[in-house]
LUMLUMZA-569798 format. One record per residue: residue in three letters; chain; residue number from 1; y negated, z, x of N, C-alpha, C, O in turn. Coordinates in Angstrom, 1 decimal. Each point is the difference from the previous one (the first is absolute). Layout:
<pts>
+------+------+-----+--------+--------+--------+--------+--------+--------+--------+--------+--------+--------+--------+--------+
! code ! unit ! pos !    n.Y !    n.Z !    n.X !   ca.Y !   ca.Z !   ca.X !    c.Y !    c.Z !    c.X !    o.Y !    o.Z !    o.X !
+------+------+-----+--------+--------+--------+--------+--------+--------+--------+--------+--------+--------+--------+--------+
!  ALA !    A ! NUM !      Y !      Z !      X !      Y !      Z !      X !      Y !      Z !      X !      Y !      Z !      X !
...
+------+------+-----+--------+--------+--------+--------+--------+--------+--------+--------+--------+--------+--------+--------+
</pts>
This chain:
<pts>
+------+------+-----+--------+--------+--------+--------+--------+--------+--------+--------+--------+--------+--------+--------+
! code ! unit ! pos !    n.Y !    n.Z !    n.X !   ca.Y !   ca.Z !   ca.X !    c.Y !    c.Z !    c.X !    o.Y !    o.Z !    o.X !
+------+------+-----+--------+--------+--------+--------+--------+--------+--------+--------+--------+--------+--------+--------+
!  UNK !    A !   1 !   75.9 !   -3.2 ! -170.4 !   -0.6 !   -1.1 !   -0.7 !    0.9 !   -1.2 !    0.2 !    0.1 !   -0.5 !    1.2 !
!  UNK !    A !   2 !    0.6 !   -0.1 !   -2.4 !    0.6 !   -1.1 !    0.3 !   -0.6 !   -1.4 !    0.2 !   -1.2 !    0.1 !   -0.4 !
!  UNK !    A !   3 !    1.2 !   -0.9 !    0.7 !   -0.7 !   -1.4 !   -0.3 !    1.4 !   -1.1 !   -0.4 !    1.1 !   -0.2 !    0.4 !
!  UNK !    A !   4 !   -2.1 !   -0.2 !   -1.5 !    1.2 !   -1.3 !   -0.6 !   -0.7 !   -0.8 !   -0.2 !   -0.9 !    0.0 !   -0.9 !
!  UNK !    A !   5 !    1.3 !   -1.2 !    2.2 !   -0.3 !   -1.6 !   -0.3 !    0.4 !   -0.7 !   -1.4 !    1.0 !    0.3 !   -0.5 !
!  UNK !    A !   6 !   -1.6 !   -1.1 !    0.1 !    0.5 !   -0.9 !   -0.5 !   -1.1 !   -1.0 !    0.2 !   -1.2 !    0.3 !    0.1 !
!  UNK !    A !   7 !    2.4 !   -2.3 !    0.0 !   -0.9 !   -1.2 !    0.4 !    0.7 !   -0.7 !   -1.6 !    0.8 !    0.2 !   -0.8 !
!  UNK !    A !   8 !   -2.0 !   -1.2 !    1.2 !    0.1 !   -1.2 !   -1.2 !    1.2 !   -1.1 !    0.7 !    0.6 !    0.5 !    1.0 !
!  UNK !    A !   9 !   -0.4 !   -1.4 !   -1.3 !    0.7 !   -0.8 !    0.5 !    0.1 !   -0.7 !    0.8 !    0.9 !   -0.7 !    0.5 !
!  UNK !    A !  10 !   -2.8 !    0.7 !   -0.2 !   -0.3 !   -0.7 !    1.0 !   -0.1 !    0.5 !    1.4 !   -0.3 !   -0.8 !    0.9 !
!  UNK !    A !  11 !    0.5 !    2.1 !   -0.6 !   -0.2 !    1.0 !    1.0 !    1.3 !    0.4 !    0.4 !    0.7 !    0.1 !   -0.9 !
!  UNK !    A !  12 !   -0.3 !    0.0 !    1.7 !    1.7 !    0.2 !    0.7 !   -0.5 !    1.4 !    0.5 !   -0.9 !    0.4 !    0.7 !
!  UNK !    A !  13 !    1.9 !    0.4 !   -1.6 !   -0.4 !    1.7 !    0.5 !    1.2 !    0.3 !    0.7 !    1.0 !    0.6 !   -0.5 !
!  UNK !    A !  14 !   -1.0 !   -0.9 !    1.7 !    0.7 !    0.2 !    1.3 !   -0.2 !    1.6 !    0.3 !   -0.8 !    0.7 !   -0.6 !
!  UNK !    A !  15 !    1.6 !   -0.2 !    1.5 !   -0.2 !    1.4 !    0.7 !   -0.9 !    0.1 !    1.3 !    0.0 !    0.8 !    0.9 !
!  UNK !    A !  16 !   -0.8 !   -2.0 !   -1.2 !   -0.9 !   -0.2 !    1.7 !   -1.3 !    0.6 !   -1.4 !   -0.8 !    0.9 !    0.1 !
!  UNK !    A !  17 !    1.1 !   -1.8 !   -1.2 !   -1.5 !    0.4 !   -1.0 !   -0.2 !    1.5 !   -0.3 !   -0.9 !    0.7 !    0.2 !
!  UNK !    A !  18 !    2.0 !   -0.3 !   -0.7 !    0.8 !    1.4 !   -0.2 !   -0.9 !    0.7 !    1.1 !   -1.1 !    0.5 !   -0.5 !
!  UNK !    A !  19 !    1.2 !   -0.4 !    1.3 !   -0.1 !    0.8 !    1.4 !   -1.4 !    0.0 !   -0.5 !   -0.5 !    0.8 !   -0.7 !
!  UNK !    A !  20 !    0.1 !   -1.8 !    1.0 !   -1.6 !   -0.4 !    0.0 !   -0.8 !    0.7 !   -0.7 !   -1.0 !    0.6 !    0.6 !
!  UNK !    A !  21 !    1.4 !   -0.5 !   -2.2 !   -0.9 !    0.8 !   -1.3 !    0.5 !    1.3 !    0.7 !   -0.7 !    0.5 !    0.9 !
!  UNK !    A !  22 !    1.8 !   -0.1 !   -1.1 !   -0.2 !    1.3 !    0.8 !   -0.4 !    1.0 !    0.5 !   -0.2 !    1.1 !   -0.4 !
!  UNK !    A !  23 !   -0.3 !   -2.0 !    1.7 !   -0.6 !    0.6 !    0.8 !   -1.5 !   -0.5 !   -0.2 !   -0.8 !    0.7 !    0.6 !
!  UNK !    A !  24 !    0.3 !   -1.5 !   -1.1 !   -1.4 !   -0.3 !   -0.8 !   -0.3 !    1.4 !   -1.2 !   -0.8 !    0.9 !    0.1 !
!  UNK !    A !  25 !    1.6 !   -1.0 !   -1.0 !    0.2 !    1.2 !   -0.7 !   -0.4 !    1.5 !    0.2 !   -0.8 !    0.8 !   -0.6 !
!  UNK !    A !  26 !    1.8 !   -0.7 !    2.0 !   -0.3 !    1.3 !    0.7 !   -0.7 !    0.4 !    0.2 !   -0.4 !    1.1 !   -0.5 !
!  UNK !    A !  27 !   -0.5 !   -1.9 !    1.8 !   -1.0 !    0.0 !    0.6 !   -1.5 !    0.3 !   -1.3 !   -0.8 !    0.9 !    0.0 !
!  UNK !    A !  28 !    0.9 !   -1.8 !   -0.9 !   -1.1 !    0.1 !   -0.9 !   -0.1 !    1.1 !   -1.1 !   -1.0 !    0.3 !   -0.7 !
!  UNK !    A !  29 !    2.7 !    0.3 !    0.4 !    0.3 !    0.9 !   -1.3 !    0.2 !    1.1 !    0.4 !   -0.3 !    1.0 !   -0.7 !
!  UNK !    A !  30 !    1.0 !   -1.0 !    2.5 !    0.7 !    1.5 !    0.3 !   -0.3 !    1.0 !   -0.5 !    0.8 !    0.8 !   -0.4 !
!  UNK !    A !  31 !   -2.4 !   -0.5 !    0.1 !   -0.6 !    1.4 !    0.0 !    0.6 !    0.4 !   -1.3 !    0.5 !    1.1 !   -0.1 !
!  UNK !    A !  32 !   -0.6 !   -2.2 !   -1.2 !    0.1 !    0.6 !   -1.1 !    1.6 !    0.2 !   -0.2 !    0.2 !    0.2 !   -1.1 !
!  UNK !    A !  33 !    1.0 !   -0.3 !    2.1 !    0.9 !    0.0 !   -0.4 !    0.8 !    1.2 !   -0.8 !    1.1 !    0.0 !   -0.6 !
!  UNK !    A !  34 !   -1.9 !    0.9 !    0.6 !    0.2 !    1.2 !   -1.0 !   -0.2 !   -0.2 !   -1.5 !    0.8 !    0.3 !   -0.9 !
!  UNK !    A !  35 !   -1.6 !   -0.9 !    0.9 !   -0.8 !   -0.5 !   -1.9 !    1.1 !   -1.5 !   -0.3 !    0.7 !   -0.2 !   -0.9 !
!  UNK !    A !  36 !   -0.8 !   -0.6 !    1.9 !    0.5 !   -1.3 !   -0.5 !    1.4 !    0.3 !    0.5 !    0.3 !    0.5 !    1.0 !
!  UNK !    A !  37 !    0.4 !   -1.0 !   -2.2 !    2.0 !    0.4 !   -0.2 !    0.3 !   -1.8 !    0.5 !    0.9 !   -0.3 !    0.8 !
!  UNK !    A !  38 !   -1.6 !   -0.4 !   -1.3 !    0.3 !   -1.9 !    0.0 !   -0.9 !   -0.4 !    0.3 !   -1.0 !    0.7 !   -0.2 !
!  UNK !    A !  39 !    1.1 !   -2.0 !    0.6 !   -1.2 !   -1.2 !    0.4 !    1.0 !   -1.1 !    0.1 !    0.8 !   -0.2 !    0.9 !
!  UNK !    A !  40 !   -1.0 !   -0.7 !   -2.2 !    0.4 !   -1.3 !   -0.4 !   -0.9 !   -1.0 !    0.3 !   -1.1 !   -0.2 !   -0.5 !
!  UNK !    A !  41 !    1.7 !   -0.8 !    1.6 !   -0.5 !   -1.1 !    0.6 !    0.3 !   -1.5 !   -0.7 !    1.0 !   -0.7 !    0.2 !
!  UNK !    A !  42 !   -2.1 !    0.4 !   -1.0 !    0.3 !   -1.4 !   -0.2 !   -0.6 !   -1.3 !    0.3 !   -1.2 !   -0.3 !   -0.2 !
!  UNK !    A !  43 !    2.1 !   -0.6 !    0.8 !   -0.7 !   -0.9 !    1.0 !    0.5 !   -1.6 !   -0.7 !    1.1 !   -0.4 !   -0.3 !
!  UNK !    A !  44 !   -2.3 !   -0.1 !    0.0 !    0.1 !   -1.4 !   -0.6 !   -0.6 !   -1.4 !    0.9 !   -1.0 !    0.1 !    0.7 !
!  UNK !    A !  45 !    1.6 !   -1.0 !   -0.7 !   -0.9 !   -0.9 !    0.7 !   -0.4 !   -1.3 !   -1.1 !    0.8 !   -0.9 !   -0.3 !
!  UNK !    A !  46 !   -2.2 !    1.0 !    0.0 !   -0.5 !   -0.7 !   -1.5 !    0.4 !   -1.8 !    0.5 !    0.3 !   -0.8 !   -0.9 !
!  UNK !    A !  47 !   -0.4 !    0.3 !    2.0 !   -0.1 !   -1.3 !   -0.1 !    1.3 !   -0.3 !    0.2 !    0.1 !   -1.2 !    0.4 !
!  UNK !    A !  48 !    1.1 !    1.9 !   -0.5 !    1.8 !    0.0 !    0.4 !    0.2 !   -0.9 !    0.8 !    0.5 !   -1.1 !   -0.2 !
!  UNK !    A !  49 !   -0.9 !    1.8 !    1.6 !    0.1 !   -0.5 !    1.5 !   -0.9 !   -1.6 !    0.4 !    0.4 !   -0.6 !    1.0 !
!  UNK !    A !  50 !   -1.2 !    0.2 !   -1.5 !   -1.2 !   -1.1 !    0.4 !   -0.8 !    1.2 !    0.7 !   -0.1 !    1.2 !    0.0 !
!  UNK !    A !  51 !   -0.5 !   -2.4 !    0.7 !   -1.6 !    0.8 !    0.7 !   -1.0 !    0.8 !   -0.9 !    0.3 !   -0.4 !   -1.1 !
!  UNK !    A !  52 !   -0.8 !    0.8 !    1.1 !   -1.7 !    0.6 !   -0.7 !   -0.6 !    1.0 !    0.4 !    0.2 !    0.4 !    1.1 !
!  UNK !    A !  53 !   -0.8 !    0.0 !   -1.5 !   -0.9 !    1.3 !    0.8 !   -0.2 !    0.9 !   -1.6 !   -0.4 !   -0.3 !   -1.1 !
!  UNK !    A !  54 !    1.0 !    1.5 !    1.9 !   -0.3 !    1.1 !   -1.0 !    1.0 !    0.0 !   -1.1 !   -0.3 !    0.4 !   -1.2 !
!  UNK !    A !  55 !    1.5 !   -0.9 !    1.6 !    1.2 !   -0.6 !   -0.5 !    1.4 !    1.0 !   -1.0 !    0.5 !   -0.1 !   -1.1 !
!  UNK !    A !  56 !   -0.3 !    1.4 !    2.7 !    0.7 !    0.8 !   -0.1 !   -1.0 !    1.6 !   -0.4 !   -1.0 !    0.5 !    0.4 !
!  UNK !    A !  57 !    1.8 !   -0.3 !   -1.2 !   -0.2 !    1.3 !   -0.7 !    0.4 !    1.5 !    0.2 !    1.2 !    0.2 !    0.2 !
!  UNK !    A !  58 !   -1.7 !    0.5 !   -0.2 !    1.1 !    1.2 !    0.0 !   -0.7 !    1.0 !   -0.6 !   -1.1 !    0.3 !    0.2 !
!  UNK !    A !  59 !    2.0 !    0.2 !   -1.1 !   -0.2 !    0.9 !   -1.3 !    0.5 !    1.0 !    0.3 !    1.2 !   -0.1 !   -0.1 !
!  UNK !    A !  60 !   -1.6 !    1.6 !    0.7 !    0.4 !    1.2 !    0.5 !   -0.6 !    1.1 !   -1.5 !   -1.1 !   -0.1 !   -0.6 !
!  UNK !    A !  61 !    2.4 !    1.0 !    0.3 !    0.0 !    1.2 !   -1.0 !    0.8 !    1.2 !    0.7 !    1.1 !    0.0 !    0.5 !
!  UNK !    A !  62 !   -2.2 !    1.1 !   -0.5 !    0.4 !    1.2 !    0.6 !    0.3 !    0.8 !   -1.4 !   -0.9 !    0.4 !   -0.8 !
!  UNK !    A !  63 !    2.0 !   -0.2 !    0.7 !    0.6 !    1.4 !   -0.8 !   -0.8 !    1.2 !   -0.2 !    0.9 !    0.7 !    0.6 !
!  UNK !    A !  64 !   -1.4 !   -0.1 !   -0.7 !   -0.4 !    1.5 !    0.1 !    0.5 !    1.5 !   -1.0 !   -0.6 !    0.3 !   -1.0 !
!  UNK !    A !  65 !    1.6 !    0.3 !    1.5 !    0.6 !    0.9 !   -1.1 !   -1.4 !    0.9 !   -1.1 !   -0.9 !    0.7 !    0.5 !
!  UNK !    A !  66 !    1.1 !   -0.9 !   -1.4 !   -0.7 !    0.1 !   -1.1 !   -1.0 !   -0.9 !   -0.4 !   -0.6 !    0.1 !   -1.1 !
!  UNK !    A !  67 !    0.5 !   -1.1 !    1.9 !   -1.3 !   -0.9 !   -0.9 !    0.7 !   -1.4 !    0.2 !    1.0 !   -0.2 !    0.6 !
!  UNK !    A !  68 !   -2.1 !   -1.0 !   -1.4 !    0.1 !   -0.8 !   -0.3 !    0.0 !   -0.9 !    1.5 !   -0.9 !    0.1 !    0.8 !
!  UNK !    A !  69 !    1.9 !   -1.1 !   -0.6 !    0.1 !   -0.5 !    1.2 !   -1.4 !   -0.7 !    0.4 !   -0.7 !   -0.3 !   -0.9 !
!  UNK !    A !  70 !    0.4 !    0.0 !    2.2 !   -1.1 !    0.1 !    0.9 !    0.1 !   -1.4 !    0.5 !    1.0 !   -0.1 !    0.7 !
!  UNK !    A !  71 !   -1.9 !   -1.4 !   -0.9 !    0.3 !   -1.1 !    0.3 !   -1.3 !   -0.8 !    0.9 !   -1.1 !   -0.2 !   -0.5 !
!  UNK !    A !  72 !    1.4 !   -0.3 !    1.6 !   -0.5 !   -1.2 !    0.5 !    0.7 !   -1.5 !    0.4 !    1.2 !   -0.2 !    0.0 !
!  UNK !    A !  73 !   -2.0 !   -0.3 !    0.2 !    0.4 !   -1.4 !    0.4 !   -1.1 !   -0.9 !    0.5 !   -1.2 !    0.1 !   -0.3 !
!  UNK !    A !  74 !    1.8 !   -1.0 !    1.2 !   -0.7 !   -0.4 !    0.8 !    0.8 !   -2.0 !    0.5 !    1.2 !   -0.3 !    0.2 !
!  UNK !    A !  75 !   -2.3 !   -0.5 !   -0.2 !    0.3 !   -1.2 !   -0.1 !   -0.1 !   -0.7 !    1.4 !   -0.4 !    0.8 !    0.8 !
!  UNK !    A !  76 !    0.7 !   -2.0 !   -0.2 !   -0.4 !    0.0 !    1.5 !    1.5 !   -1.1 !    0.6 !    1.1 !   -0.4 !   -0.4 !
!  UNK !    A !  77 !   -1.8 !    0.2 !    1.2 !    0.5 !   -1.8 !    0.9 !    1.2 !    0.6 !    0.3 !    0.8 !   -1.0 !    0.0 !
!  UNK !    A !  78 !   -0.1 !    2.1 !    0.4 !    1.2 !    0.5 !    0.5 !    0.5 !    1.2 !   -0.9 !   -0.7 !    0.8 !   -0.5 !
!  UNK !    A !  79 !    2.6 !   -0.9 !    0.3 !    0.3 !    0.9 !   -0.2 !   -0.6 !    1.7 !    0.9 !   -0.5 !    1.0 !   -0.6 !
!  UNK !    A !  80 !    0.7 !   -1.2 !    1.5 !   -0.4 !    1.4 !    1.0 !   -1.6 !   -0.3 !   -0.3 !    0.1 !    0.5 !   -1.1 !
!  UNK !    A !  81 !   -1.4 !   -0.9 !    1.2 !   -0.8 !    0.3 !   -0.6 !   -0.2 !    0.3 !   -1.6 !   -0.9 !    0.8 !   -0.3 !
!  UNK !    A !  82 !    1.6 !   -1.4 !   -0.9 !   -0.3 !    1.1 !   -0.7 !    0.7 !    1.1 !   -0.4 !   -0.4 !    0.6 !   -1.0 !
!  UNK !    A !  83 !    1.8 !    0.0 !    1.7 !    0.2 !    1.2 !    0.1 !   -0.9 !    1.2 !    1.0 !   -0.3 !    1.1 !   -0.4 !
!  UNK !    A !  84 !    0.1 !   -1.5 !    1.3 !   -1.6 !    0.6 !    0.4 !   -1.2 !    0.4 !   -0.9 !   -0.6 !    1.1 !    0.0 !
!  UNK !    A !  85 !    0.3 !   -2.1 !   -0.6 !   -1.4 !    0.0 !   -0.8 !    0.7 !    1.3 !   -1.3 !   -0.4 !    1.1 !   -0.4 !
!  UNK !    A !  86 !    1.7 !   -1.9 !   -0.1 !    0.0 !    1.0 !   -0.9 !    0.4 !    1.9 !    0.3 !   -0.3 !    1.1 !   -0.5 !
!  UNK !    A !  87 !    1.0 !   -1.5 !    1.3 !    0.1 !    1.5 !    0.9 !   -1.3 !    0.6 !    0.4 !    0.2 !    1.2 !    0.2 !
!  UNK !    A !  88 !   -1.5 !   -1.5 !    0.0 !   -1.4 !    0.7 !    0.3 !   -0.8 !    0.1 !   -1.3 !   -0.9 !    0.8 !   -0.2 !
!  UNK !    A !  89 !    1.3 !   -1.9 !   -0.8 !   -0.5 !    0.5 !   -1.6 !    0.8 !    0.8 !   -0.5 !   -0.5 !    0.9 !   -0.7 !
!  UNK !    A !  90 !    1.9 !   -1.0 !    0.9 !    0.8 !    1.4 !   -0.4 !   -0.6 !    1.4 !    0.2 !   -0.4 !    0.7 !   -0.9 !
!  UNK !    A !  91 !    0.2 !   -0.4 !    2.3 !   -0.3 !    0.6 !    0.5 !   -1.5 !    0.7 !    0.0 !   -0.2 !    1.2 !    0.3 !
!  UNK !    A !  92 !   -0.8 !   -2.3 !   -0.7 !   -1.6 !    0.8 !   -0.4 !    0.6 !    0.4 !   -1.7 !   -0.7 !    0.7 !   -0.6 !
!  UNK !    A !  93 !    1.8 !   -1.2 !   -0.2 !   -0.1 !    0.1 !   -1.4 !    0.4 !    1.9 !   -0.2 !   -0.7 !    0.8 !   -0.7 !
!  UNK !    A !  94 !    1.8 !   -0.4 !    1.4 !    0.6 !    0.7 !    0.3 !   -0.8 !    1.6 !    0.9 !    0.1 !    1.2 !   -0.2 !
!  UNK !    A !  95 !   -0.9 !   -2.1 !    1.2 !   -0.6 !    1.5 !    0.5 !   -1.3 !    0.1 !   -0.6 !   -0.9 !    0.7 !    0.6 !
!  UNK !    A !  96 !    0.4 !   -1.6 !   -2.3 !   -0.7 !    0.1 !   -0.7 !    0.3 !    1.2 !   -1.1 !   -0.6 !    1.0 !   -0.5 !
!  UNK !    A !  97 !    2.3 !   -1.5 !    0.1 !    0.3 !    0.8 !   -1.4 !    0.8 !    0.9 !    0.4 !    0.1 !    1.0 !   -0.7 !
!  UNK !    A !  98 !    0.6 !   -1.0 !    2.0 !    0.1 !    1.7 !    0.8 !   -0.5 !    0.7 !    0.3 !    0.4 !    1.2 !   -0.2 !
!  UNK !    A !  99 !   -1.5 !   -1.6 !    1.0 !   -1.1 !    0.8 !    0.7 !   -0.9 !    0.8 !   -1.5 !   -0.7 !    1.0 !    0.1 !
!  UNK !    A ! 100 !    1.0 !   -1.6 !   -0.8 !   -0.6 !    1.0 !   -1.5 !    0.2 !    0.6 !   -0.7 !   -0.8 !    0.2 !   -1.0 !
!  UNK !    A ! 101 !    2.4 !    0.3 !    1.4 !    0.8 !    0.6 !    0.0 !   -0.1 !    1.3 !    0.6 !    0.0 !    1.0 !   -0.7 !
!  UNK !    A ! 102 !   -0.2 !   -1.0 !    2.0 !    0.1 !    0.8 !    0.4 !   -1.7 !    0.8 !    0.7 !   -0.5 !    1.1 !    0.4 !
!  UNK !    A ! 103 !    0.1 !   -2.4 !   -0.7 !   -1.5 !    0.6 !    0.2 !   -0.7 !    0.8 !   -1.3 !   -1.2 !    0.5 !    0.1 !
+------+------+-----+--------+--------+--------+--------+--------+--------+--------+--------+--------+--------+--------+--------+
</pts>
C-alpha cells in the first residue's frame, strides 16, 4: 500500500509530516493492505496559517483494485488531529464496504 501526501501551501510537507501520515496510515489501514494499492493524503489549512479551530483539513482516498476509490475526511484544530480523525473514518468506511465483500 503506497501513501501519497499532498499539502496546500499553507502546510510545509516536511519528512517529519511524511513519517507521521505513514505511520497513522499503517496503523489504521494495515489490515486492508491487500485490497488498497494507494492512499492519497490531502492536507489543507483553511485559514492559511492564522489561529482558528477546526482550521486544518485532511482529505484521505483509499484506492481499491476494482472499485471506485473509498474517501474520508476529517476537519480539526491540528494538522496531526485531522489526519487521525480521518484515518478512523477511513477506516469504519472501508471495514464497512470490505467486510461486505467478504462477508
Amino acid at each position: 500500500m503506497k501513501v501519497i501526501l499532498n499539502t496546500d501551501s499553507n502546510i510545509q510537507g516536511d519528512q517529519a509530516l511524511a513519517r507521521h501520515v505513514d505511520d497513522v496510515v499503517e496503523n489504521a489501514l494495515g489490515r486492508f493492505s491487500a485490497q488498497v494499492t494507494r492512499v492519497e493524503v490531502h492536507l489543507s489549512d483553511a485559514n492559511a496559517g492564522k489561529a482558528g479551530t477546526a482550521d486544518k483539513r485532511c482529505l484521505m482516498e483509499a484506492r481499491v483494485e476494482g472499485r471506485q476509490p473509498m474517501v474520508a475526511d476529517n476537519d480539526a484544530d491540528t494538522v496531526e488531529a485531522a489526519i487521525g480523525g480521518a484515518a478512523r473514518k477511513l477506516q469504519r468506511v472501508l471495514d464497512s464496504s470490505l467486510g461486505r465483500l467478504s462477508g
